[in-house]
PDB file as gemmi writes it, atoms N, CA and C in Angstrom:
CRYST1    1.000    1.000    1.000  90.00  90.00  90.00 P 1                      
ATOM      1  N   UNK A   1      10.417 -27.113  17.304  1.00  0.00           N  
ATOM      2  CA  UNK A   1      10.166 -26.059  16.335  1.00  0.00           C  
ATOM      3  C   UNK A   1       8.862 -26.319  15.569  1.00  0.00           C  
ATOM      4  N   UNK A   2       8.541 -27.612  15.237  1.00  0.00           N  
ATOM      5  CA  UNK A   2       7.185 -27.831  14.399  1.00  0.00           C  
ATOM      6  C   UNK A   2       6.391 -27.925  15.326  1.00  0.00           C  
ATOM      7  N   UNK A   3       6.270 -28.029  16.684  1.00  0.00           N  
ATOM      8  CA  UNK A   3       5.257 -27.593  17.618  1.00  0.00           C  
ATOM      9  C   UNK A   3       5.030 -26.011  17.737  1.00  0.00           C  
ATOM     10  N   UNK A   4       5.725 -25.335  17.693  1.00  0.00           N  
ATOM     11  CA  UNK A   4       5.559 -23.620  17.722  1.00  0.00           C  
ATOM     12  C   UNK A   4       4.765 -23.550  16.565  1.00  0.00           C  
ATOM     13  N   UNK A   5       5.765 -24.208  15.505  1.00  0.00           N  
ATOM     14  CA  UNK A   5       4.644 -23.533  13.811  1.00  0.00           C  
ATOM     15  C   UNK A   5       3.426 -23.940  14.385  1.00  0.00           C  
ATOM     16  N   UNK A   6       3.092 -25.086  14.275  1.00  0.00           N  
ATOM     17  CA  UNK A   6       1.588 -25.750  14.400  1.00  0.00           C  
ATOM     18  C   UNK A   6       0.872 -24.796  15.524  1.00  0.00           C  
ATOM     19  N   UNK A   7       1.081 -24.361  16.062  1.00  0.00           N  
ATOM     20  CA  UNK A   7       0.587 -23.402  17.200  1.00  0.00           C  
ATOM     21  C   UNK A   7       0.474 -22.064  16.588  1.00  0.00           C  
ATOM     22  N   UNK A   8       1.445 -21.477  16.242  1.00  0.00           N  
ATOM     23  CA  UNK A   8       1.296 -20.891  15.253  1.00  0.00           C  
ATOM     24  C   UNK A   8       0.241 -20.259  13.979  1.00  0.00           C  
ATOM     25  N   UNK A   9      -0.074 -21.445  12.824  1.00  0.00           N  
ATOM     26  CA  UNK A   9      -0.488 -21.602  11.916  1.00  0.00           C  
ATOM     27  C   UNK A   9      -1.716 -21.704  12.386  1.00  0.00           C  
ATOM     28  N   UNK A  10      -2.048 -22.454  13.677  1.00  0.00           N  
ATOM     29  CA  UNK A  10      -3.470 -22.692  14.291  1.00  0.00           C  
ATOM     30  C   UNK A  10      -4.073 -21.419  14.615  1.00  0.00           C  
ATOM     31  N   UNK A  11      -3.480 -20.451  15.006  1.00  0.00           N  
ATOM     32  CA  UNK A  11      -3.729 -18.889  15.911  1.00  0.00           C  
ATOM     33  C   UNK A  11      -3.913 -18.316  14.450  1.00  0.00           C  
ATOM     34  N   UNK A  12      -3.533 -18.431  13.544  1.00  0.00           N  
ATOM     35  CA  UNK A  12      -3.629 -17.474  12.337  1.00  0.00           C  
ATOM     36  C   UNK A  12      -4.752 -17.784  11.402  1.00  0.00           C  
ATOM     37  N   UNK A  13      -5.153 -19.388  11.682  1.00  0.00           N  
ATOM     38  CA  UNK A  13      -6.389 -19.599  10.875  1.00  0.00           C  
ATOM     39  C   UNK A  13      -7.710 -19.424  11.705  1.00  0.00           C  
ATOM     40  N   UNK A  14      -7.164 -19.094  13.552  1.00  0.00           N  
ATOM     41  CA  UNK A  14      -8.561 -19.017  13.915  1.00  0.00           C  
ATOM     42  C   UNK A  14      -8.499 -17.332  13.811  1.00  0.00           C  
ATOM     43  N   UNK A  15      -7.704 -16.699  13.561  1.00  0.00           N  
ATOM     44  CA  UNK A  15      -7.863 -15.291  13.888  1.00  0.00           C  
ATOM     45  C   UNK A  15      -8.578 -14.831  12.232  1.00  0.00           C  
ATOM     46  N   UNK A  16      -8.029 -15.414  11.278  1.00  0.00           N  
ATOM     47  CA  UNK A  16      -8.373 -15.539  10.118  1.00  0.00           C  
ATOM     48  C   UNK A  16     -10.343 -15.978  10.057  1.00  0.00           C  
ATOM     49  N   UNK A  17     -10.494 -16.691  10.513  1.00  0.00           N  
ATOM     50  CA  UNK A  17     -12.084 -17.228  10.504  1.00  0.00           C  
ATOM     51  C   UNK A  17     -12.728 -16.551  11.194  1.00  0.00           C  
ATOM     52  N   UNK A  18     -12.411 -15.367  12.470  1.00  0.00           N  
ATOM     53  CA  UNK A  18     -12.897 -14.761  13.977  1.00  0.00           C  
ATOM     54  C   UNK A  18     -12.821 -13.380  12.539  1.00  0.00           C  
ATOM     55  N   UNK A  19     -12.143 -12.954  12.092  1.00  0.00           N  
ATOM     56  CA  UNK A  19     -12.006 -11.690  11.406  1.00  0.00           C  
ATOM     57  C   UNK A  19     -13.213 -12.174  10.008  1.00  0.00           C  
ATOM     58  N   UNK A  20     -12.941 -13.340   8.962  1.00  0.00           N  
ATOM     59  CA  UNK A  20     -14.211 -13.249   8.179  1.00  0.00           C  
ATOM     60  C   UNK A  20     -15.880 -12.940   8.957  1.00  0.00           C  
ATOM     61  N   UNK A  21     -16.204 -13.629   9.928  1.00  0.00           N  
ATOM     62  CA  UNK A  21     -17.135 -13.565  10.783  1.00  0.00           C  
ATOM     63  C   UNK A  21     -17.565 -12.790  11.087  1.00  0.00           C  
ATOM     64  N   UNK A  22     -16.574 -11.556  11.940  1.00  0.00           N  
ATOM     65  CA  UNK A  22     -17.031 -10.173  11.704  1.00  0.00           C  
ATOM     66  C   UNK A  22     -17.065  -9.355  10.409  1.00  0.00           C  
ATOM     67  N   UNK A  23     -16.772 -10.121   9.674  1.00  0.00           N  
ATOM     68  CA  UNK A  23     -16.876  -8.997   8.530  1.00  0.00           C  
ATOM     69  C   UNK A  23     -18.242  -9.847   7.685  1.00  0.00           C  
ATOM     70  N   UNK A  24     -18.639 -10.910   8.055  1.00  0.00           N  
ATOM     71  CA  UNK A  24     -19.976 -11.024   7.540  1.00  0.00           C  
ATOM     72  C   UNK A  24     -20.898 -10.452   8.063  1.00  0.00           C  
ATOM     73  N   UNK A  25     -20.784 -10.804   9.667  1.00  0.00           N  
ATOM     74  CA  UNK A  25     -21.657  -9.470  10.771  1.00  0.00           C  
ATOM     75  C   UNK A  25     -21.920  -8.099  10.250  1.00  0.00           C  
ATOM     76  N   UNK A  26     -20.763  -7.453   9.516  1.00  0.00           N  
ATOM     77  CA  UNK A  26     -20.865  -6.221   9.876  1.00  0.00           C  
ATOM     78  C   UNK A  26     -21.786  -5.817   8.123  1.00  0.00           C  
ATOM     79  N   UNK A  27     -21.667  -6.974   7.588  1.00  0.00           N  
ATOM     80  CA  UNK A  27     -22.477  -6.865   6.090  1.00  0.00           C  
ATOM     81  C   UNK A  27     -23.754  -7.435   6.215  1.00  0.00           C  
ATOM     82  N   UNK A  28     -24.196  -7.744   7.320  1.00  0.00           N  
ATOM     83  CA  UNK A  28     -25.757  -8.397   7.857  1.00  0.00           C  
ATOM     84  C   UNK A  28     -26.492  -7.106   8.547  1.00  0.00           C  
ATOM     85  N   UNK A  29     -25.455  -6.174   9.374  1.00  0.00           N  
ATOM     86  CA  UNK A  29     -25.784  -5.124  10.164  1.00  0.00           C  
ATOM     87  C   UNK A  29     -24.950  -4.363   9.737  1.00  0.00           C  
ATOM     88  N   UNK A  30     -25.288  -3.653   8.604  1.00  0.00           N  
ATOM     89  CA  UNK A  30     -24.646  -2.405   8.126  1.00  0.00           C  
ATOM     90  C   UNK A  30     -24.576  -1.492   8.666  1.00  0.00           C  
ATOM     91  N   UNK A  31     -25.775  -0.789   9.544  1.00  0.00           N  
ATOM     92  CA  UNK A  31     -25.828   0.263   9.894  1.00  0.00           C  
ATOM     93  C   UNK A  31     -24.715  -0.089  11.446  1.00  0.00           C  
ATOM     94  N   UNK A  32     -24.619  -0.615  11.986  1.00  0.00           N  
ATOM     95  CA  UNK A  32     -23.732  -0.905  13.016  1.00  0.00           C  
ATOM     96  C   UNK A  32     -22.417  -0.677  12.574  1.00  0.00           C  
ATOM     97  N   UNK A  33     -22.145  -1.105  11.292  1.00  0.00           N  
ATOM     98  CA  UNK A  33     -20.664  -0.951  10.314  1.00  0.00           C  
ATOM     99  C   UNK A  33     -21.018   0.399  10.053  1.00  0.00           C  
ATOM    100  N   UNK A  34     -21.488   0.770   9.717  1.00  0.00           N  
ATOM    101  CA  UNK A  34     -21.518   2.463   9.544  1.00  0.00           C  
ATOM    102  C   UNK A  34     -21.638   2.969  10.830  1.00  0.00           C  
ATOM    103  N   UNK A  35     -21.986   2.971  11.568  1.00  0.00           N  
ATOM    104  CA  UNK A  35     -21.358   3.489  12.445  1.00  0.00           C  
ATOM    105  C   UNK A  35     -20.412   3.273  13.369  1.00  0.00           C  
ATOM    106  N   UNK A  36     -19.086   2.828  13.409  1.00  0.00           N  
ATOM    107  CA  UNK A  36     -18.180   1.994  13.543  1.00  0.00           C  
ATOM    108  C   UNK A  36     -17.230   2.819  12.733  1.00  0.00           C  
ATOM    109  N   UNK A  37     -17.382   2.877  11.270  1.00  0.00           N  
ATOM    110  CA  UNK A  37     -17.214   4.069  10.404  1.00  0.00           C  
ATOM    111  C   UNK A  37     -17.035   5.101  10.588  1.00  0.00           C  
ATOM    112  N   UNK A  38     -18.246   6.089  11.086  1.00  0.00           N  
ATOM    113  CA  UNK A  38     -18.547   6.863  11.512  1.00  0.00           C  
ATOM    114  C   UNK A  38     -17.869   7.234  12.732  1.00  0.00           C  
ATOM    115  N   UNK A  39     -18.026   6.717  13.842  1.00  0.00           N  
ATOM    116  CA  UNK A  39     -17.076   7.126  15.301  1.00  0.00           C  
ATOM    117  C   UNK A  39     -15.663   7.171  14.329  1.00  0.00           C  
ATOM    118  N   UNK A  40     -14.651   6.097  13.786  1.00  0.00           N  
ATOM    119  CA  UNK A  40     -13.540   6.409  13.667  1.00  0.00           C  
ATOM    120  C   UNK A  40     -13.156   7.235  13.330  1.00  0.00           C  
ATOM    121  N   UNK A  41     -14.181   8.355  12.265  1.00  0.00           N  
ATOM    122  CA  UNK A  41     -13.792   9.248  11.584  1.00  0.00           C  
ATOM    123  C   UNK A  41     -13.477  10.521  12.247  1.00  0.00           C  
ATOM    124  N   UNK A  42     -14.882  10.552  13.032  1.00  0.00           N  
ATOM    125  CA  UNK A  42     -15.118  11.505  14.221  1.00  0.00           C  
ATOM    126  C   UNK A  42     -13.711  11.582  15.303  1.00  0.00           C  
ATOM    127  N   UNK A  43     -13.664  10.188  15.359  1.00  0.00           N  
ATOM    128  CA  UNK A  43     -12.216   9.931  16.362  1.00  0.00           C  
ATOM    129  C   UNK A  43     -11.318  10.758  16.097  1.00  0.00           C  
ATOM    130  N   UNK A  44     -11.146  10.268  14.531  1.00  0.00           N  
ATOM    131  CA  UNK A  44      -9.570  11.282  13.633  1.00  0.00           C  
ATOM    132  C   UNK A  44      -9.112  12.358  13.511  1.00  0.00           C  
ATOM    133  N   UNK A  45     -11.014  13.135  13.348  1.00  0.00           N  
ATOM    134  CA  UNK A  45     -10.978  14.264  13.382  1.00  0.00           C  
ATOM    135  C   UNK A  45     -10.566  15.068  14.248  1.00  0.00           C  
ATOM    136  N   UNK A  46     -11.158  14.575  15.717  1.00  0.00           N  
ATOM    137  CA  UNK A  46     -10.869  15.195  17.042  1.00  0.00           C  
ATOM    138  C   UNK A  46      -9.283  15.253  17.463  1.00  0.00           C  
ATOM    139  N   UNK A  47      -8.841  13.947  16.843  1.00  0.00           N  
ATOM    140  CA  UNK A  47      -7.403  14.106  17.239  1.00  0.00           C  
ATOM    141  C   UNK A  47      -6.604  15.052  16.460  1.00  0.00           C  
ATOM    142  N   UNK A  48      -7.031  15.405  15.326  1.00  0.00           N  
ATOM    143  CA  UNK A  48      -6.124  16.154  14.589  1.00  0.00           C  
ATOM    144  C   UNK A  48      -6.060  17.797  14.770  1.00  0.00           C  
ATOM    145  N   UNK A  49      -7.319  18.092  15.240  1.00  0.00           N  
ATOM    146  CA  UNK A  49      -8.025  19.548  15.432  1.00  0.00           C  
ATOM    147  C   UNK A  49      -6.978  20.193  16.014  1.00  0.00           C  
ATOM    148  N   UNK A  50      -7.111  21.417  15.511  1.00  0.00           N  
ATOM    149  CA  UNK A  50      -6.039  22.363  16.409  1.00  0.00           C  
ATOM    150  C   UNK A  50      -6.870  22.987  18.073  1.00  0.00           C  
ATOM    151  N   UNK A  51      -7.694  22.624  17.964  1.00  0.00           N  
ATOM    152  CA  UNK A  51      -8.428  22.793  19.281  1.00  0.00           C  
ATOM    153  C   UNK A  51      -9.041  21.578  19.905  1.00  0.00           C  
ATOM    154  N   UNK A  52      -9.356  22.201  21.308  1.00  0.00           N  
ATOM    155  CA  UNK A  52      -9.824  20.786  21.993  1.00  0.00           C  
ATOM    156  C   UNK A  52     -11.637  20.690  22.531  1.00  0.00           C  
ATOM    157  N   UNK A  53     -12.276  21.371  21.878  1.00  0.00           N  
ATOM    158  CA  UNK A  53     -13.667  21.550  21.491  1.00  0.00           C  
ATOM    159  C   UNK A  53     -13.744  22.506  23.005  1.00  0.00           C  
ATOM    160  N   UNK A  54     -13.710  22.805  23.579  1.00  0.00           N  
ATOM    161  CA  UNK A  54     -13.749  23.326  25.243  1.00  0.00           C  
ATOM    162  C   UNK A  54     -13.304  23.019  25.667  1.00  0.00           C  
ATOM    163  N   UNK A  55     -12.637  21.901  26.382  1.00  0.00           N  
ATOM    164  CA  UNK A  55     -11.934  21.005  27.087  1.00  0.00           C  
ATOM    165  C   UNK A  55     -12.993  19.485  26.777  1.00  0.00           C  
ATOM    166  N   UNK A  56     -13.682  19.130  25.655  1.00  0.00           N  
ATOM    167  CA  UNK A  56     -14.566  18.083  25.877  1.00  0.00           C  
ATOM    168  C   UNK A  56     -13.884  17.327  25.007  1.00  0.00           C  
ATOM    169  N   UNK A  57     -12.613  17.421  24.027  1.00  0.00           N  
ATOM    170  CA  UNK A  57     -12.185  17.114  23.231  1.00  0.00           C  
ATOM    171  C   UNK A  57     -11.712  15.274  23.493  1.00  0.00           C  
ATOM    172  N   UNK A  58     -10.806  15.047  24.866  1.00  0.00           N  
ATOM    173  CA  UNK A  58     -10.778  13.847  25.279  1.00  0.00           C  
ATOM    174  C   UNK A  58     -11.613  12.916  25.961  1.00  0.00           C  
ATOM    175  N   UNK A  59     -12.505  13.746  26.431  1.00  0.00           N  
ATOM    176  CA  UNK A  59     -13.734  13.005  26.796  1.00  0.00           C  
ATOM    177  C   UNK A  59     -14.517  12.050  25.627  1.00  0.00           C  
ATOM    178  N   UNK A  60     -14.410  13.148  24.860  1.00  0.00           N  
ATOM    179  CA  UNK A  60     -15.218  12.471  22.927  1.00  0.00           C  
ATOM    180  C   UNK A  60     -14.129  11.421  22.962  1.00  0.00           C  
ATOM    181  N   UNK A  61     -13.338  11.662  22.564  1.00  0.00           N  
ATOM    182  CA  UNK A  61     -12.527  10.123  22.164  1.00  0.00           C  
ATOM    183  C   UNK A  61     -12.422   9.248  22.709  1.00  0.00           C  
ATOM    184  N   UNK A  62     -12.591   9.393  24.413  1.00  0.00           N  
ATOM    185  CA  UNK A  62     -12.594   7.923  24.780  1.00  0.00           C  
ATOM    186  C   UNK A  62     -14.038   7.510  24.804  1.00  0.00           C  
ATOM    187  N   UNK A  63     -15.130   8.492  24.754  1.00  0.00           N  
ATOM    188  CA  UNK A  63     -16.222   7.697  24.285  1.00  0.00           C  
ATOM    189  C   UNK A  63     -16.882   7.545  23.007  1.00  0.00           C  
ATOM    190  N   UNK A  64     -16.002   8.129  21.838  1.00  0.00           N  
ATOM    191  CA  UNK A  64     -15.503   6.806  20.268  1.00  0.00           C  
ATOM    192  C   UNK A  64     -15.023   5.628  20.957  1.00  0.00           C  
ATOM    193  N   UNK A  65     -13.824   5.617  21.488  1.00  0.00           N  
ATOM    194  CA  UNK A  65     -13.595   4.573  21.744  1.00  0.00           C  
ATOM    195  C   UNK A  65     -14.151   3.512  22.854  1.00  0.00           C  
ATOM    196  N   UNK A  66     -14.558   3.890  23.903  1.00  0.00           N  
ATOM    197  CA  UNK A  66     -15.472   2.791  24.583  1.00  0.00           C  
ATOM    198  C   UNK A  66     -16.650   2.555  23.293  1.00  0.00           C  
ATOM    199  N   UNK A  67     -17.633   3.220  22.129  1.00  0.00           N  
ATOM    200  CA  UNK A  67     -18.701   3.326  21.547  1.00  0.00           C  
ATOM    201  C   UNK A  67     -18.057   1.757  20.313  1.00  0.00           C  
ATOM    202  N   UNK A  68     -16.736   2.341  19.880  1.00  0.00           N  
ATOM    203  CA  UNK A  68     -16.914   1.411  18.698  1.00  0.00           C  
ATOM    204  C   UNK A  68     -16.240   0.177  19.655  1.00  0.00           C  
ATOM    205  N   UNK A  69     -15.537   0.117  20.538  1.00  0.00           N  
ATOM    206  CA  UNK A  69     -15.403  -1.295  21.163  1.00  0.00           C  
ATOM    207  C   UNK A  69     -16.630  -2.158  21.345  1.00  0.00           C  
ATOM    208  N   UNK A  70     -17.721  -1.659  21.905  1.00  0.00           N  
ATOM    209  CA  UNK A  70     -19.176  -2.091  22.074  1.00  0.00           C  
ATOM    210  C   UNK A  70     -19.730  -2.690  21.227  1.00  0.00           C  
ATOM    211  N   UNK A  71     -19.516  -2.081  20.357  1.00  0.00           N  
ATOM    212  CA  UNK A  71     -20.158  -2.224  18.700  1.00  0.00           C  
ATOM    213  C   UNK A  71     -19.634  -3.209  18.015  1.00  0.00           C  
ATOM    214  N   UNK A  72     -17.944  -3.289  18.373  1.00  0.00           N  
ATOM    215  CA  UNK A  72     -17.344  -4.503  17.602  1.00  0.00           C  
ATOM    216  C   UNK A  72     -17.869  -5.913  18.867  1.00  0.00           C  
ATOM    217  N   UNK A  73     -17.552  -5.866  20.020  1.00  0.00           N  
ATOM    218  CA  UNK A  73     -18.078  -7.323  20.651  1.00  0.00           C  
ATOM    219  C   UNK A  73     -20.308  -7.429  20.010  1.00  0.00           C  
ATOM    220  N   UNK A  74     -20.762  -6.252  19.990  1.00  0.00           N  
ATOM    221  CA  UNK A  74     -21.736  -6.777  19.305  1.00  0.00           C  
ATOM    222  C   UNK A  74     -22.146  -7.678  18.491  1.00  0.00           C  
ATOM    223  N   UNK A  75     -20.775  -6.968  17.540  1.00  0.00           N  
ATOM    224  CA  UNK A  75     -21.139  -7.873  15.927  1.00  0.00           C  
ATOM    225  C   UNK A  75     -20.293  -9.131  16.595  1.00  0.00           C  
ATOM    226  N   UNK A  76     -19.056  -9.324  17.530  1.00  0.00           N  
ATOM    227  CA  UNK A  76     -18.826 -10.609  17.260  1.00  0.00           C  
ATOM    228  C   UNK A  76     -19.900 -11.579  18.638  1.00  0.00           C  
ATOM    229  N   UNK A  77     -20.344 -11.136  19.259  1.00  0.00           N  
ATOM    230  CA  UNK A  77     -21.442 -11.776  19.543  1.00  0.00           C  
ATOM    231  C   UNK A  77     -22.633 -12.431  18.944  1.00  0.00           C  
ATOM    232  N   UNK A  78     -22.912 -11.524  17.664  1.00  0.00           N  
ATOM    233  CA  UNK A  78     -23.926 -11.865  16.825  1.00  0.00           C  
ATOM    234  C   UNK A  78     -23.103 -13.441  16.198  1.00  0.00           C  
ATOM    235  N   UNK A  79     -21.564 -13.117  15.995  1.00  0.00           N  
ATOM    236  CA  UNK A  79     -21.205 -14.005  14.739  1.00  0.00           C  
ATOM    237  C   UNK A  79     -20.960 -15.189  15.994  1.00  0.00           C  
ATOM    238  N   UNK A  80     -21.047 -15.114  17.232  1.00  0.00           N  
ATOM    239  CA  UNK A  80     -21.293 -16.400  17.823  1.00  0.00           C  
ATOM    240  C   UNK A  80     -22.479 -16.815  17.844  1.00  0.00           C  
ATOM    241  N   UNK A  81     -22.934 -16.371  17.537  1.00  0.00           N  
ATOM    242  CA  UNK A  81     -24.549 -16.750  17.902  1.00  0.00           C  
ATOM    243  C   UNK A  81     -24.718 -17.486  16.926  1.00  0.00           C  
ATOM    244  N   UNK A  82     -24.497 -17.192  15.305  1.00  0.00           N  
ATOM    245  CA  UNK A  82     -24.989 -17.525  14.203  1.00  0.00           C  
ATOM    246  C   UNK A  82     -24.188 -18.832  13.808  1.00  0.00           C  
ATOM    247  N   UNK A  83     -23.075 -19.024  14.368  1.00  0.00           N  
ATOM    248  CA  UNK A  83     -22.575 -20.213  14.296  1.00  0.00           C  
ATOM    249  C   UNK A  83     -23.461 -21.446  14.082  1.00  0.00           C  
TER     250      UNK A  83                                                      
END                                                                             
C-alpha cells in the first residue's frame, strides 16, 4: 500500500510541476495563451449554435481542436527547452 501512495504522490507532484511550467510558458508567450483562449471560445460557441454554419460547423471544431492541441505541446516544448 505505501508503494502505490509513493507512486502516487510522485505522479501528482510531477503533473503538478509539468502544469506550473506551462503556465509560466503561457505567461512568457501570451499571445499563444490568447489564442488558446480564443479557439476555446470559438469552440463553445460552435457547439452551442443552433446551426451548423453550412455544414462547416464540425470541421471548425476539430480544427479548434487539432489548433489548440498544437499550441499546448508548443508551450510545453518551450517549457522543456527552458529547463
Amino acid at each position: 500500500m505505501r508503494f502505490i501512495s509513493g507512486i502516487l504522490v510522485g505522479m501528482m507532484i510531477c503533473i503538478g510541476t509539468w502544469t506550473l511550467s506551462a503556465q509560466n510558458e503561457a505567461a512568457m508567450h501570451p499571445r499563444i495563451a490568447a489564442a488558446i483562449v480564443g479557439l476555446k471560445d470559438a469552440r463553445a460557441y460552435m457547439l452551442g449554435a443552433a446551426h451548423d454554419f453550412g455544414g462547416h460547423r464540425d470541421k471548425a471544431i476539430r480544427a479548434c481542436d487539432d489548433a489548440i492541441r498544437e499550441l499546448n505541446l508548443a508551450l510545453a516544448y518551450r517549457a522543456k527547452q527552458d529547463r
